[in-house]
Backbone as XML, in Angstrom:
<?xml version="1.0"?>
<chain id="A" units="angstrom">
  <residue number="1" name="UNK">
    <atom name="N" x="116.183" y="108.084" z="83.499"/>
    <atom name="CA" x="115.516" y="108.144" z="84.787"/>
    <atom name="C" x="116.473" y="108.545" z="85.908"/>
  </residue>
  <residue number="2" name="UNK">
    <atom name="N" x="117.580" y="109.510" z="85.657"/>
    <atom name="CA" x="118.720" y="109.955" z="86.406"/>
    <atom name="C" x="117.816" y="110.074" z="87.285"/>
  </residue>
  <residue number="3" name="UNK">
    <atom name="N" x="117.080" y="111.537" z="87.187"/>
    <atom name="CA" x="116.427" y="112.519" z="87.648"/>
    <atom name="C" x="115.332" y="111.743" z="88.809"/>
  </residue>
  <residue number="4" name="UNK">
    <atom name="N" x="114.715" y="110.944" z="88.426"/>
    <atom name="CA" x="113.934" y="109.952" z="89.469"/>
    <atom name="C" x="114.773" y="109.178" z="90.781"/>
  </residue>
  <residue number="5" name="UNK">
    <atom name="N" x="116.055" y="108.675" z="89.963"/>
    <atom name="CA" x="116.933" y="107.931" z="91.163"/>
    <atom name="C" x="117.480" y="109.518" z="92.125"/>
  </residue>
  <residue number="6" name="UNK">
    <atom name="N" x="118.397" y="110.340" z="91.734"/>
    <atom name="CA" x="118.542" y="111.401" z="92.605"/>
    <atom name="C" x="117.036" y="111.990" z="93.628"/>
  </residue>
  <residue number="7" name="UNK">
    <atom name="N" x="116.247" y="112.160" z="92.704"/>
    <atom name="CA" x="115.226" y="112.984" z="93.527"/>
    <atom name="C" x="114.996" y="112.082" z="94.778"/>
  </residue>
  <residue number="8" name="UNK">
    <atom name="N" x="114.213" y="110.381" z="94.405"/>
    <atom name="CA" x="114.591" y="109.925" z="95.775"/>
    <atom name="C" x="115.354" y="109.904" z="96.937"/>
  </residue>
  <residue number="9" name="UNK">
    <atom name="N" x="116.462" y="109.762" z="96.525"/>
    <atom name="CA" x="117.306" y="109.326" z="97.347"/>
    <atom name="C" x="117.355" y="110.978" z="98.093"/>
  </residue>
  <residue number="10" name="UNK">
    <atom name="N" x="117.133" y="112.257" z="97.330"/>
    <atom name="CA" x="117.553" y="113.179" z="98.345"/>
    <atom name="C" x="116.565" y="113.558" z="98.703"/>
  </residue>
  <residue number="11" name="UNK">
    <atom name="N" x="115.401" y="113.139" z="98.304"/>
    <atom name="CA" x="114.155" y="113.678" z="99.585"/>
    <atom name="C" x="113.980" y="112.913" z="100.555"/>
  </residue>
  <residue number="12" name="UNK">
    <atom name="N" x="114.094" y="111.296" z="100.604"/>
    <atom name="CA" x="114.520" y="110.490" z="101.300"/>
    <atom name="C" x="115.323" y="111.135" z="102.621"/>
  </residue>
  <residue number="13" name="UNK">
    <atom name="N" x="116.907" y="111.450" z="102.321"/>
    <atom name="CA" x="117.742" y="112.150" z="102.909"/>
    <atom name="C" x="117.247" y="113.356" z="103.667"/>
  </residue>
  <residue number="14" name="UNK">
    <atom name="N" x="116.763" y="114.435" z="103.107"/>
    <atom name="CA" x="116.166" y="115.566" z="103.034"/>
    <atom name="C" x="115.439" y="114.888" z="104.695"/>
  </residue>
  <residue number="15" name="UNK">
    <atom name="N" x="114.628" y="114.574" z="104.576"/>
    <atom name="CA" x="113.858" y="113.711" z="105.536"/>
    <atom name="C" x="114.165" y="113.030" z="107.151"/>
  </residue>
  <residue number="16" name="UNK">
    <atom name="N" x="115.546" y="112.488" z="106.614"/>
    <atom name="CA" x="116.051" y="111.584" z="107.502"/>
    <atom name="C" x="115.792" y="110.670" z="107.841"/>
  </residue>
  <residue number="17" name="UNK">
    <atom name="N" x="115.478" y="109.986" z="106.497"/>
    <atom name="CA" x="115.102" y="108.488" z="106.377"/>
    <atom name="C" x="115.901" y="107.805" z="106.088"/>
  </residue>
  <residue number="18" name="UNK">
    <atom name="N" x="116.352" y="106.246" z="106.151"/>
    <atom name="CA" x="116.962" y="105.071" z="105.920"/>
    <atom name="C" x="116.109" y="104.571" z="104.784"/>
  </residue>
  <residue number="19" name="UNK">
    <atom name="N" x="116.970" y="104.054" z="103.945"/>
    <atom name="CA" x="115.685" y="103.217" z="102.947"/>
    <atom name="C" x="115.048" y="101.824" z="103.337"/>
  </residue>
  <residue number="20" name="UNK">
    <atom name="N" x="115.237" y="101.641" z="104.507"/>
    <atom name="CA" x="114.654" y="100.989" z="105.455"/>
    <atom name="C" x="113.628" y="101.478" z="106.195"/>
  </residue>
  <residue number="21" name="UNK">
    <atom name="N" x="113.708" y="102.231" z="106.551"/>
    <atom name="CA" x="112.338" y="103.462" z="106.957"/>
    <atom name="C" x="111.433" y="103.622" z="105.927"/>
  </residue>
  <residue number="22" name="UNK">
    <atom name="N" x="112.026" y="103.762" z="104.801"/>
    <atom name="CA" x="111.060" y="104.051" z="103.613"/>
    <atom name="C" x="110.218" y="102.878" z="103.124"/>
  </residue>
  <residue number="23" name="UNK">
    <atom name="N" x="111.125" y="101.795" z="103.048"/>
    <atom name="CA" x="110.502" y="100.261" z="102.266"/>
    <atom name="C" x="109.710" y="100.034" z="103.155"/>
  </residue>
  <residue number="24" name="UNK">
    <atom name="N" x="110.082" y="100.013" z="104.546"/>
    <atom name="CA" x="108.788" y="99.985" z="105.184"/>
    <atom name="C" x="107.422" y="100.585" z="104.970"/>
  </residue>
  <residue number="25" name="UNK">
    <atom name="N" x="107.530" y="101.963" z="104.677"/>
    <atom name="CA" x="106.221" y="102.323" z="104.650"/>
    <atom name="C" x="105.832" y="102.096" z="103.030"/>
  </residue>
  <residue number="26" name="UNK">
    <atom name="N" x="106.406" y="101.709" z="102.293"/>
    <atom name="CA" x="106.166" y="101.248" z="101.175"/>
    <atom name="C" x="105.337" y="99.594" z="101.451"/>
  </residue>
  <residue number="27" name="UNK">
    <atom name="N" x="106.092" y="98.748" z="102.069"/>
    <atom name="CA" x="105.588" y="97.420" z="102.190"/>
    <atom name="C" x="106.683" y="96.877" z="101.328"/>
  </residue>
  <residue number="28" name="UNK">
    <atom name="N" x="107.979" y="97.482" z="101.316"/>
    <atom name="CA" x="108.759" y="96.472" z="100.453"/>
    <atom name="C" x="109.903" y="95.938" z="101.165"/>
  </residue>
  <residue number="29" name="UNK">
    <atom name="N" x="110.489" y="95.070" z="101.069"/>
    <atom name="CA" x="112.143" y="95.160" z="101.609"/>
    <atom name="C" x="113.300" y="96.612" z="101.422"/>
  </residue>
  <residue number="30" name="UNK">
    <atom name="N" x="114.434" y="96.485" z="102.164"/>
    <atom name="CA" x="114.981" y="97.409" z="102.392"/>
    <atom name="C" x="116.105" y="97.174" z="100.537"/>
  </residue>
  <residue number="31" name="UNK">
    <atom name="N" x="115.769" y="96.537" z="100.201"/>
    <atom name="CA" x="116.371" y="95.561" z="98.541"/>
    <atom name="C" x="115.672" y="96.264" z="97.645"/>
  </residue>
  <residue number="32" name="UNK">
    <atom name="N" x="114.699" y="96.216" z="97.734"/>
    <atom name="CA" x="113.793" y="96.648" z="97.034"/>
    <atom name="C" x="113.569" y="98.163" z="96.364"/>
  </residue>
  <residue number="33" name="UNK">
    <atom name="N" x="113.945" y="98.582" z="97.627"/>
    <atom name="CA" x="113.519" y="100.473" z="97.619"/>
    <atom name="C" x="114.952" y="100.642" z="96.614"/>
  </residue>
  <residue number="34" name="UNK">
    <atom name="N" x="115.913" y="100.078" z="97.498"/>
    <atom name="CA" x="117.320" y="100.127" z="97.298"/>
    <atom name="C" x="117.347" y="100.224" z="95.626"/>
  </residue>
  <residue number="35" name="UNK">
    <atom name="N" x="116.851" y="99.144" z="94.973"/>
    <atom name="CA" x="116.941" y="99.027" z="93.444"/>
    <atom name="C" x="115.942" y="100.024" z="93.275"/>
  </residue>
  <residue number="36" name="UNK">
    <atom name="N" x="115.286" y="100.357" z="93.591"/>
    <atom name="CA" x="114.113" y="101.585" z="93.374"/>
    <atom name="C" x="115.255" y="102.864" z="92.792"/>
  </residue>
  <residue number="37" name="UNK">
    <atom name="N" x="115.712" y="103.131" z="94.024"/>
    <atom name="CA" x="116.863" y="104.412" z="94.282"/>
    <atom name="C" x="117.577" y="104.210" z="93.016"/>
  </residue>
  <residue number="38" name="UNK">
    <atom name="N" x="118.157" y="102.986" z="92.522"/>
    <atom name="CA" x="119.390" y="102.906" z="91.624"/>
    <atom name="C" x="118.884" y="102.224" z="90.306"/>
  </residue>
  <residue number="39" name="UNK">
    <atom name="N" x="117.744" y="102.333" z="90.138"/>
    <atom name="CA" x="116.954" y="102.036" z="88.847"/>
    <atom name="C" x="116.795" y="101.027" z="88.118"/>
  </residue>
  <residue number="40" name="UNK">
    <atom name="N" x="117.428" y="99.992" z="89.525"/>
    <atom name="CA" x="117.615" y="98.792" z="88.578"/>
    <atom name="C" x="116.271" y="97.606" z="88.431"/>
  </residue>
  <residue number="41" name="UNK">
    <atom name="N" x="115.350" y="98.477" z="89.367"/>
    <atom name="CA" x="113.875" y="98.048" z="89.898"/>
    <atom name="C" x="112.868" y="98.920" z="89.114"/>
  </residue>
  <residue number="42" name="UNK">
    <atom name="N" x="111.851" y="98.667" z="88.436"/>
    <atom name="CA" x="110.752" y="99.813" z="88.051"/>
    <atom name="C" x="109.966" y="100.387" z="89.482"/>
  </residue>
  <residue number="43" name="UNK">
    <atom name="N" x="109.851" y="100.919" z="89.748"/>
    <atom name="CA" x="109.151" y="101.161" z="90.950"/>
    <atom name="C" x="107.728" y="101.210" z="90.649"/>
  </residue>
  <residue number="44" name="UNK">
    <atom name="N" x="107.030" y="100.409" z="91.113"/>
    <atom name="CA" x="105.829" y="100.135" z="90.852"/>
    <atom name="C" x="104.458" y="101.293" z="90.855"/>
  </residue>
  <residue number="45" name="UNK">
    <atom name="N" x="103.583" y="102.312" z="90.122"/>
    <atom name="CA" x="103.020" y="102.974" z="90.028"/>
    <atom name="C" x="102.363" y="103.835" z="91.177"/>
  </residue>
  <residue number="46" name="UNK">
    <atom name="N" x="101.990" y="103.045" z="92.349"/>
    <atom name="CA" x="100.842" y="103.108" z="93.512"/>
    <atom name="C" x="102.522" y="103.804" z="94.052"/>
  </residue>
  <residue number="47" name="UNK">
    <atom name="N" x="103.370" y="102.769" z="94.508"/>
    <atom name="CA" x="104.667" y="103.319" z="95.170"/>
    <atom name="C" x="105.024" y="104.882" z="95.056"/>
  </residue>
  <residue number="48" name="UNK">
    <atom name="N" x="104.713" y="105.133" z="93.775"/>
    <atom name="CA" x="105.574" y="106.599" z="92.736"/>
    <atom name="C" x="104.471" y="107.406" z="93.313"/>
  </residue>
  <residue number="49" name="UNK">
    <atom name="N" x="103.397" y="107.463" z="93.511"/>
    <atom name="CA" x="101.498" y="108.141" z="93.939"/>
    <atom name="C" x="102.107" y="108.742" z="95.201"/>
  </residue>
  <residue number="50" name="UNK">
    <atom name="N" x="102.448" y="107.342" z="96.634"/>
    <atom name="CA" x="102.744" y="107.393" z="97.611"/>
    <atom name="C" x="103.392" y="108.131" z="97.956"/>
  </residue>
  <residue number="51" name="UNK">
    <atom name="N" x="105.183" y="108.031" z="97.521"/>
    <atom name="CA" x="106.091" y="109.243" z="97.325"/>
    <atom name="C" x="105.717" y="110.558" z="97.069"/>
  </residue>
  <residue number="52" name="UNK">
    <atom name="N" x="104.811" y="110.857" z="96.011"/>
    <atom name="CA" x="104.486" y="112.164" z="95.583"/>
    <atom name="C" x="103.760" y="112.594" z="96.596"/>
  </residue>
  <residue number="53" name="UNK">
    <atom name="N" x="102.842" y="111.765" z="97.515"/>
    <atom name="CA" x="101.907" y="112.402" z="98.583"/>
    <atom name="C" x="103.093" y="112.482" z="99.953"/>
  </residue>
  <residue number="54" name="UNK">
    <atom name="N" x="103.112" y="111.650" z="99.984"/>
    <atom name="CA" x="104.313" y="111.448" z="101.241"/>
    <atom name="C" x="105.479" y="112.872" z="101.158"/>
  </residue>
  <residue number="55" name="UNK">
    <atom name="N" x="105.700" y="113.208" z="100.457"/>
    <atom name="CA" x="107.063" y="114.068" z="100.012"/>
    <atom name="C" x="106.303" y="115.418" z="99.597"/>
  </residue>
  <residue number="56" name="UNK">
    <atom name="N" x="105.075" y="115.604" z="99.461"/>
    <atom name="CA" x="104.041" y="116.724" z="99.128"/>
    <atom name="C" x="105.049" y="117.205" z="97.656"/>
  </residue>
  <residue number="57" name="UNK">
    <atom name="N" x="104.751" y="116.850" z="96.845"/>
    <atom name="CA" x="104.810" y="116.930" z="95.936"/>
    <atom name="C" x="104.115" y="116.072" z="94.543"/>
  </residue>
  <residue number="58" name="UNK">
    <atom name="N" x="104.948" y="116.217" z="93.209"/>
    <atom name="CA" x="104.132" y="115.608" z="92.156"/>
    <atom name="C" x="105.087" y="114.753" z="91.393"/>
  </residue>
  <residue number="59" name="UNK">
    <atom name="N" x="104.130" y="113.796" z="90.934"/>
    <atom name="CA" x="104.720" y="112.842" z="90.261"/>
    <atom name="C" x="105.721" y="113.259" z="89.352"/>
  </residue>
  <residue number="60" name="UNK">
    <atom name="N" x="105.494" y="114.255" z="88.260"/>
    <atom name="CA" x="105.936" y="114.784" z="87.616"/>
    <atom name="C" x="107.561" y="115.276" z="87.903"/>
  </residue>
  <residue number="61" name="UNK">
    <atom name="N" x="107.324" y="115.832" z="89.285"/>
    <atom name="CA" x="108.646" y="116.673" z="89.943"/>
    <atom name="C" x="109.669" y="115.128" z="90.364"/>
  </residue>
  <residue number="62" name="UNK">
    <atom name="N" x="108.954" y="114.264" z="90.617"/>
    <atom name="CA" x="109.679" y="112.953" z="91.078"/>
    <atom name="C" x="110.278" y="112.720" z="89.626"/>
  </residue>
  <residue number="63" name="UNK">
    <atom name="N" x="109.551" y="112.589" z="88.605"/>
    <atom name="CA" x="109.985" y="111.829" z="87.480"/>
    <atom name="C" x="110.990" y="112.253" z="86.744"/>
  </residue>
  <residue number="64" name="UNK">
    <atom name="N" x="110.717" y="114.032" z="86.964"/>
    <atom name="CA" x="112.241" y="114.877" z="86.316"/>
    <atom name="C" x="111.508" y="115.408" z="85.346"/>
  </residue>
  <residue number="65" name="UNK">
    <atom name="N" x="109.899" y="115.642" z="85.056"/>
    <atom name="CA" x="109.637" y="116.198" z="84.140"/>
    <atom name="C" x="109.290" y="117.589" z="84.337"/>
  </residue>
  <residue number="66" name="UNK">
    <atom name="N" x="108.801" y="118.179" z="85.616"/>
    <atom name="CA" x="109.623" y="119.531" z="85.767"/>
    <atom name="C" x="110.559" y="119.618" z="87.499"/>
  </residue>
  <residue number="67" name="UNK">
    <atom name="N" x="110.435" y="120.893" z="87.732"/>
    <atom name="CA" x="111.237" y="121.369" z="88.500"/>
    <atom name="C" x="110.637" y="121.932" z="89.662"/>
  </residue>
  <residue number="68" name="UNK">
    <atom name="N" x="109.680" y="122.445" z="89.426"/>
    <atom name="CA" x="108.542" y="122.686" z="90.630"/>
    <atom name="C" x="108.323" y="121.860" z="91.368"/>
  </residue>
  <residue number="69" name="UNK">
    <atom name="N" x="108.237" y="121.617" z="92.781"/>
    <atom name="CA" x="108.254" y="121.017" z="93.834"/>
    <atom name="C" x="106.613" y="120.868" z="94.226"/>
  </residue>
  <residue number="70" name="UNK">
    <atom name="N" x="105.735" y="122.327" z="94.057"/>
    <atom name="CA" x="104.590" y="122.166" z="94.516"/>
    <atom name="C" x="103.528" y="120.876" z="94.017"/>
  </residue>
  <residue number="71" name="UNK">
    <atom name="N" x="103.036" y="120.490" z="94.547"/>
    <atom name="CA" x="101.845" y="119.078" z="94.093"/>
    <atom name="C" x="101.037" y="120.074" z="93.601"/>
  </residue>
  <residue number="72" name="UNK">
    <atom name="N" x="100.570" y="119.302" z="92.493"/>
    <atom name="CA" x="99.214" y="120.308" z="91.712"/>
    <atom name="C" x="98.126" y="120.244" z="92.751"/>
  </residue>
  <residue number="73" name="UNK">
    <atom name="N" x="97.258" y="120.864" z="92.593"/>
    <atom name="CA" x="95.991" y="121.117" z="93.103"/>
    <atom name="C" x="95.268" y="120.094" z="92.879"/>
  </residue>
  <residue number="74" name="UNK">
    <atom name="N" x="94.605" y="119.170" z="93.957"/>
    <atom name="CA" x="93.881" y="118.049" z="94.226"/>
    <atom name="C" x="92.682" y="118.086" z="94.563"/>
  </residue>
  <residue number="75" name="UNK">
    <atom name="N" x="91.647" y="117.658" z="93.387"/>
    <atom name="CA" x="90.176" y="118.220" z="94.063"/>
    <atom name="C" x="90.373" y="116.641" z="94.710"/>
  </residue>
  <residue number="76" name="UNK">
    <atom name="N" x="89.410" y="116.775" z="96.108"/>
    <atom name="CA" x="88.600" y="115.809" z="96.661"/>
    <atom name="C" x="87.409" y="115.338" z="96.276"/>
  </residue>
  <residue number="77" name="UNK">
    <atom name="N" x="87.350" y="114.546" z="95.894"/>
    <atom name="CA" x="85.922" y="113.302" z="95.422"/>
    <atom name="C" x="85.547" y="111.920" z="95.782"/>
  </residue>
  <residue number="78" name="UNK">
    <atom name="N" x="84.161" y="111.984" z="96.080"/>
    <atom name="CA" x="84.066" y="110.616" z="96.759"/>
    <atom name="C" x="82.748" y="110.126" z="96.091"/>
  </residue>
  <residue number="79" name="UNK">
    <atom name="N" x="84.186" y="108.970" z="95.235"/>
    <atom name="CA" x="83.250" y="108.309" z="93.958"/>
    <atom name="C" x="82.706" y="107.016" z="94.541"/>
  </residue>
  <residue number="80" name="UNK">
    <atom name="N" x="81.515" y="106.701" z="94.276"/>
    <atom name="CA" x="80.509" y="105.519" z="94.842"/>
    <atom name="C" x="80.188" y="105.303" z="93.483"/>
  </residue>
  <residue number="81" name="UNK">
    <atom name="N" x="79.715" y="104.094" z="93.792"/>
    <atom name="CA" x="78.861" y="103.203" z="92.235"/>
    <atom name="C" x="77.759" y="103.922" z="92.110"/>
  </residue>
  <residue number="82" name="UNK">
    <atom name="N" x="77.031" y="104.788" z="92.717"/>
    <atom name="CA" x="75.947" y="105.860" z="92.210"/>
    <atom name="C" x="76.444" y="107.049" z="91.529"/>
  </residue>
  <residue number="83" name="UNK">
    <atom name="N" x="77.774" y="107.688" z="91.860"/>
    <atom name="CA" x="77.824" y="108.665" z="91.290"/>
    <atom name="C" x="79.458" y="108.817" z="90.224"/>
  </residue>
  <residue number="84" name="UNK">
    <atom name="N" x="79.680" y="107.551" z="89.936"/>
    <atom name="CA" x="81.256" y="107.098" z="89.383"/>
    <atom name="C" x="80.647" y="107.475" z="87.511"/>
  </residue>
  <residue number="85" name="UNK">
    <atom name="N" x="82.202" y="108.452" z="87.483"/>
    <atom name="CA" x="81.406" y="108.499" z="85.935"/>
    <atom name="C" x="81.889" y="107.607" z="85.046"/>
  </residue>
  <residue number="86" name="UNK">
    <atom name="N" x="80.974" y="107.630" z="83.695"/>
    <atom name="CA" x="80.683" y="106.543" z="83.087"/>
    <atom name="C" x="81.918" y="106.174" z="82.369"/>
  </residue>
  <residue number="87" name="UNK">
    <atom name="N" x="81.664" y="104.566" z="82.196"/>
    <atom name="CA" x="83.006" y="104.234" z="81.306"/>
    <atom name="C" x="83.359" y="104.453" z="80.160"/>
  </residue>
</chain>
């Protein structure tokens, strides 16, 4: 998970954020992100979503599984209990 701890920390940077700036908008301590960055924390799923939207990009590009920066293409849908498909 090299590739996950670098990518943070330099889009973070990239940015001109503190990981104090960041945990904040995460909802975590500035400890927290911190072990995020250095892998000694799993970073929790919703967090990894956030980043990818926040940073316009994709999970994928966060995780190190490719190299492309662009976020895939996101249809918009607005699922209600009338029209949520089936389980």
């Amino acid at each position: 998970m090299l590739k996950l701890q670098l990518r943070l920390r330099d889009l973070r940077e990239d940015n001109d954020m503190s990981q104090a700036e960041m945990a904040k908008l995460l909802g975590c301590s500035q400890q927290t992100y911190s072990r995020y960055e250095s892998h000694t924390t799993e970073i929790p799923l919703e967090s990894l979503i956030f980043l990818a939207d926040y940073y316009d990009t994709s999970v994928d590009y966060l995780l190190g599984i490719t190299e492309i920066t662009e976020p895939y293409p996101r249809k918009k849908r607005n699922l209600t209990v009338k029209n949520r498909p089936d389980r």
